[in-house]
C-alpha positions in Angstrom: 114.3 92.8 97.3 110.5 93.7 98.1 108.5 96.2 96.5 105.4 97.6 95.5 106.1 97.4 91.9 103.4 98.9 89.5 102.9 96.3 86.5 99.9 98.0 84.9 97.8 100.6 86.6 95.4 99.6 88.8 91.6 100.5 89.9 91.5 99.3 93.2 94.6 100.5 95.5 93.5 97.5 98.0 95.1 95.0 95.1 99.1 96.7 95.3 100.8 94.0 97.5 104.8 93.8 98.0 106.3 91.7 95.0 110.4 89.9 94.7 111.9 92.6 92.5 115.5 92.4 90.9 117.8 94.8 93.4 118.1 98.8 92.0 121.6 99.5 90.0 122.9 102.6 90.0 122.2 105.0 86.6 124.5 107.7 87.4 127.7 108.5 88.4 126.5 110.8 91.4 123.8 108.0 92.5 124.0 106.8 96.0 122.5 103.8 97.0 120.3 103.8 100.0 118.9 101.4 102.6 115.2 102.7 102.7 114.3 102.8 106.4 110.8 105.1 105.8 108.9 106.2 103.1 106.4 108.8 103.1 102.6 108.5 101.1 101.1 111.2 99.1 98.7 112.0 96.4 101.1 111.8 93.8 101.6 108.1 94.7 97.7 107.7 94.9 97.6 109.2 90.9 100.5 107.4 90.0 99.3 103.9 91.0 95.8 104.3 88.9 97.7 106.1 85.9 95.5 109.1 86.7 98.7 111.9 86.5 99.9 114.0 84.4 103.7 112.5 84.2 101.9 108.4 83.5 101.5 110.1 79.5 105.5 110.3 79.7 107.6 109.9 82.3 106.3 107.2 84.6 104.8 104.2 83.0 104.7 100.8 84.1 106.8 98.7 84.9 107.7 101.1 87.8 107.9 101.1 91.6 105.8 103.4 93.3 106.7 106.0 96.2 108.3 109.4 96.0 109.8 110.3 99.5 112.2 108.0 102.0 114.4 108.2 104.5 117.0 105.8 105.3 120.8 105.3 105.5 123.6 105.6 102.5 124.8 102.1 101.5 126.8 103.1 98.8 128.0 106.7 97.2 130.8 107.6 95.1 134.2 108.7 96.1 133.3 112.3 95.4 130.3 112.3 97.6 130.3 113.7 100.7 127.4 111.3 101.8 129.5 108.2 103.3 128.0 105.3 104.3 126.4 105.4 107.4 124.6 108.3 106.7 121.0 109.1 107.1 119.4 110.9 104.2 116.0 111.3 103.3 115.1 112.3 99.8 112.5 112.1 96.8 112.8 110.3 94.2 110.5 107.5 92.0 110.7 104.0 93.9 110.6 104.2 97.5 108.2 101.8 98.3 110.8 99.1 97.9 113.8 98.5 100.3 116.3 99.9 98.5 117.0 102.8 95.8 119.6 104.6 94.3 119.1 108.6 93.6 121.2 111.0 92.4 122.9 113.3 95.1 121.9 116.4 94.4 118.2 114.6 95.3 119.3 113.7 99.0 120.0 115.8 102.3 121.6 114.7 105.6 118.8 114.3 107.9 119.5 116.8 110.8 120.8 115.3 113.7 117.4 116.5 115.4 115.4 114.3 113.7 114.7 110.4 113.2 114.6 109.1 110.0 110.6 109.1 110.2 110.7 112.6 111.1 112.4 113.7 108.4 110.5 111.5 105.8 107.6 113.4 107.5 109.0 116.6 105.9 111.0 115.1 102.7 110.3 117.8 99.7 107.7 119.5 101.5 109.4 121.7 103.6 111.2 123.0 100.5 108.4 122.9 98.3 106.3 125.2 100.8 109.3 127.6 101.4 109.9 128.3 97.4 105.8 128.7 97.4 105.7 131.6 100.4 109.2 133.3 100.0 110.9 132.3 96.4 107.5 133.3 94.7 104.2 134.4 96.7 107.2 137.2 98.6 105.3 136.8 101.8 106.3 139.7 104.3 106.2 139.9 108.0 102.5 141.0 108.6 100.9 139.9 106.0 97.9 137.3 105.9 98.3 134.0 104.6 95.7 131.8 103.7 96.8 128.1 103.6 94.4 125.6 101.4 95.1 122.1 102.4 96.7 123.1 106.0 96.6 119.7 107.5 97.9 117.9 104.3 101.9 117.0 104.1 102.4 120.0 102.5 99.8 122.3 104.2 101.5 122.1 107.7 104.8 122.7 106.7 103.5 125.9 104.7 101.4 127.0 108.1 104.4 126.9 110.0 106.9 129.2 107.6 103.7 131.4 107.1 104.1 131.9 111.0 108.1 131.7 110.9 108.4 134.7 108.6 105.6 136.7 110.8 102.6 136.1 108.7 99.3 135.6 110.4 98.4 132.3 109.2 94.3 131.5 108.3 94.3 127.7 107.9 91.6 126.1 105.5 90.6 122.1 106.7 88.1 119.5 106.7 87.3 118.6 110.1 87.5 119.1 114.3 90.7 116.6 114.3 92.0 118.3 111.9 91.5 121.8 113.5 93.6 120.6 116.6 96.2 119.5 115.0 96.6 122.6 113.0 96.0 125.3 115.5 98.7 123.4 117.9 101.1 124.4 114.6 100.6 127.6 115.3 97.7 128.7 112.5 96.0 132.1 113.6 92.6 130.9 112.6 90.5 127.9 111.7 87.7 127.5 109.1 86.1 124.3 108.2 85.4 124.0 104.6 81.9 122.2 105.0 81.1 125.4 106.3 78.5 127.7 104.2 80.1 130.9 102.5 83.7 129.9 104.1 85.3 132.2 101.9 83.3 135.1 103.8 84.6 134.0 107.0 88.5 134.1 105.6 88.0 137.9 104.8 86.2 138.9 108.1 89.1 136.9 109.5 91.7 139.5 108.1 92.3 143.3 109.7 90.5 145.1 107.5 87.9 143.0 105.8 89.4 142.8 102.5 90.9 139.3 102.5 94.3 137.7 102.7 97.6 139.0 101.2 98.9 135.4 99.5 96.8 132.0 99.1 98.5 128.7 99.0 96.6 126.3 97.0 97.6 122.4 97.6 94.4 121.1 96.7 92.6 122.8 93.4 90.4 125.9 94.8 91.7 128.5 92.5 88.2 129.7 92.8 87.8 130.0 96.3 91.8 131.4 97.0 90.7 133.9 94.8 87.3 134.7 96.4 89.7 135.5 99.6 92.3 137.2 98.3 92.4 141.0 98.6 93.0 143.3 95.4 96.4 143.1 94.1 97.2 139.6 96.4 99.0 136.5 95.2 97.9 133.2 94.5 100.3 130.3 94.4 98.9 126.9 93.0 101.3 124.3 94.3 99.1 121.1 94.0 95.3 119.3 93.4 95.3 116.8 95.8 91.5 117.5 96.4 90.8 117.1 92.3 91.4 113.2 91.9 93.4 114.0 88.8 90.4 116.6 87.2 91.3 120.1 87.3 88.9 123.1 87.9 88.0 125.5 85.3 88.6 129.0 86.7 86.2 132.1 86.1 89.7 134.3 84.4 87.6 137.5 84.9 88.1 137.0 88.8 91.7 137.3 88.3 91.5 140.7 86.6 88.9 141.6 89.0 91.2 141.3 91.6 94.3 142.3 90.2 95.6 139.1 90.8 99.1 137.8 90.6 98.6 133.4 89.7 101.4 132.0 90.1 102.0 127.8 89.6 104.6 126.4 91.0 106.7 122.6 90.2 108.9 122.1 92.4 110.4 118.9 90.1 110.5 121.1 86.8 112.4 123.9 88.7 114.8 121.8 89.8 115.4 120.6 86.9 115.2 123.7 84.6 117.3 125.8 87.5 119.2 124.0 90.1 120.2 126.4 91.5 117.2 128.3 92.5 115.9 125.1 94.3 119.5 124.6 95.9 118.7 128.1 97.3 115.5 127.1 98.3 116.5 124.5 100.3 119.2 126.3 101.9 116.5 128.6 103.0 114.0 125.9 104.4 116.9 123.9 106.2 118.0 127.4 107.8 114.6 127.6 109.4 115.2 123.7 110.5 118.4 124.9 112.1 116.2 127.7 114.2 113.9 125.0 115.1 111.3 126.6 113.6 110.3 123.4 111.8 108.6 120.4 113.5 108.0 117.4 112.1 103.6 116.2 111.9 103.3 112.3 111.4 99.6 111.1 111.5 98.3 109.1 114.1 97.8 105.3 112.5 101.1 102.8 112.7 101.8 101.4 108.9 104.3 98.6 109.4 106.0 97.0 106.2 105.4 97.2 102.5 102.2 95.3 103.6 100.8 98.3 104.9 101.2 100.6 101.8 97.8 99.4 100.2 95.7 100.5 103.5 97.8 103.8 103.4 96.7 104.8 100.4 93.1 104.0 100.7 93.4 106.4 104.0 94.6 109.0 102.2 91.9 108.8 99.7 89.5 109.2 102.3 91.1 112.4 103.3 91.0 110.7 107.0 94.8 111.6 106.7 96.7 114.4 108.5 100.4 115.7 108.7 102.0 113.0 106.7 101.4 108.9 106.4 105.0 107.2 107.0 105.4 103.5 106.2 108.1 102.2 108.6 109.9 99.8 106.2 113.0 99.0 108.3 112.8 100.9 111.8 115.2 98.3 113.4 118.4 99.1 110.4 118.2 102.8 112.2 118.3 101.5 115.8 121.7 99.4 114.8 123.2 102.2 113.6 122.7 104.6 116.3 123.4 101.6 118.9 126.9 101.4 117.2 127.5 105.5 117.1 
């Protein structure tokens, strides 16, 4: 099969090309194969390509194939699984820049019957990831004030749009007028442009009284800033540093007594693997908003066809030209058969 297999880390993103790769066995007895339809870029895969993450020390080193999140259709599952073949799943899992993989179960959901396959791909983990963030840890409450770092990023929209969904108003942190659009037409409250001077001013006088925001959700690396805007006694929930190019920021700790402040990090991957069933429950809750419609699915703008197209994806999303979430569209026509014959 093709995929963008990572031999040695690389400098120059431009370089990863598609490469003939032996076809994934399973490792598990829960694993279910899957025909990868979609897969979804973000930084992670950006880190992970130039060995610039934390997890390249340990747990990913080359030879590997890069990609975290797909969508496609079951090949293959166990008699005990409930996922037959035929089934459209979308998931995260290492290797899905490649046209098949196998994950464990517990790592896939059905994609809802309201969605494509890109759609969902759109949202993979960060639906869940955000929800756990806002509700499992940050206890956001209906008419509270949420500031969202990173609001047009993959995981920024889908945290914009629970913030609103549990009755928050929503301030939304981004880059440019593009991204401002696309944001407010989520349903974000307010608007600030980061280029702007002393935007951390204009986030309190943004909130009722002055004070600043109840919770901050921090996708990019600005503990300094979130907790600039964050009121005494708020919450602060760091969830990811996709602005730091692998570097993290050293933080002022007097502002968090200052402030009161509760800092809270929070891995997704680690809690799912140190408690199960906390992130079962936190996708239960997440999917229960998908079943309101409260959810909708943002795919940026630009068209990346084939494994080909990975490389150029990636160099967008460096550039921070990116909003919503880049899909590849790695077999679009296997989804079409299948609904043809349904």
């Amino acid at each position: 099969m093709k995929a963008i297999r990572i031999d040695e880390f690389v400098r120059d993103l431009a370089t990863l090309s598609p490469k003939d790769v032996p076809s994934p066995k399973p490792k598990g007895p829960r694993d279910i194969g899957v025909q990868i339809t979609h897969a979804a870029l973000t930084h992670v895969d950006m880190l992970y390509a130039q060995g610039l993450h934390q997890n390249n020390g340990r747990h990913v080193k080359p030879p590997f194939i890069l990609g975290n999140e797909f969508a496609g259709i079951v090949t293959s599952a166990p008699p005990s699984s409930s996922l037959r073949p035929g089934t459209r799943v979308f998931g995260a899992t290492l290797g899905s820049f490649a046209e098949h993989i196998y994950a464990d179960e517990n790592g896939l959901r059905e994609v809802p019957k309201q969605w494509t396959n890109a759609e969902a791909c759109a949202v993979g983990a960060s639906g869940a990831i955000s929800w756990g963030s806002l509700v499992s840890v940050a206890n956001l409450k209906r008419g509270e004030t949420a500031l969202i770092l990173g609001a047009s990023g993959g995981l920024g929209v889908m945290a914009v749009q629970i913030a609103k969904a549990l009755g928050a108003k929503v301030i939304a942190v981004v880059g440019d007028e593009e991204k401002a659009r696309m944001i407010k037409s989520t349903g974000a409250d307010g608007v600030v442009d980061y280029h702007e001077k002393d935007w951390e001013n204009k986030v309190k006088a943004m909130t009722e009284d002055g004070q600043g925001v109840h919770v901050v959700y921090d996708a990019i690396g600005a503990v300094e800033s979130g907790l600039r805007c964050l009121r005494y006694r708020g919450r602060l929930v760091i969830v990811g540093f996709a602005a730091r190019e692998g570097k993290m920021e050293n933080i002022q700790a007097n502002r968090i007594l200052l402030k009161s402040a509760m800092v809270h990090g929070y891995r997704f991957g680690e809690d799912g693997r140190q408690d199960p069933t906390r992130t079962e429950e936190v996708w239960n809750g997440f999917m229960d908003l998908v079943v309101k419609e409260s959810i909708k699915p943002i795919i940026y703008k630009k068209n990346y066809v084939g494994l080909e197209s990975v490389s150029q994806a990636l160099i967008d999303l460096g550039k921070h030209t990116v909003w919503g979430r880049a899909i590849v569209r790695i077999n679009e026509e296997a989804e079409r058969e299948l609904k043809a014959r349904l």
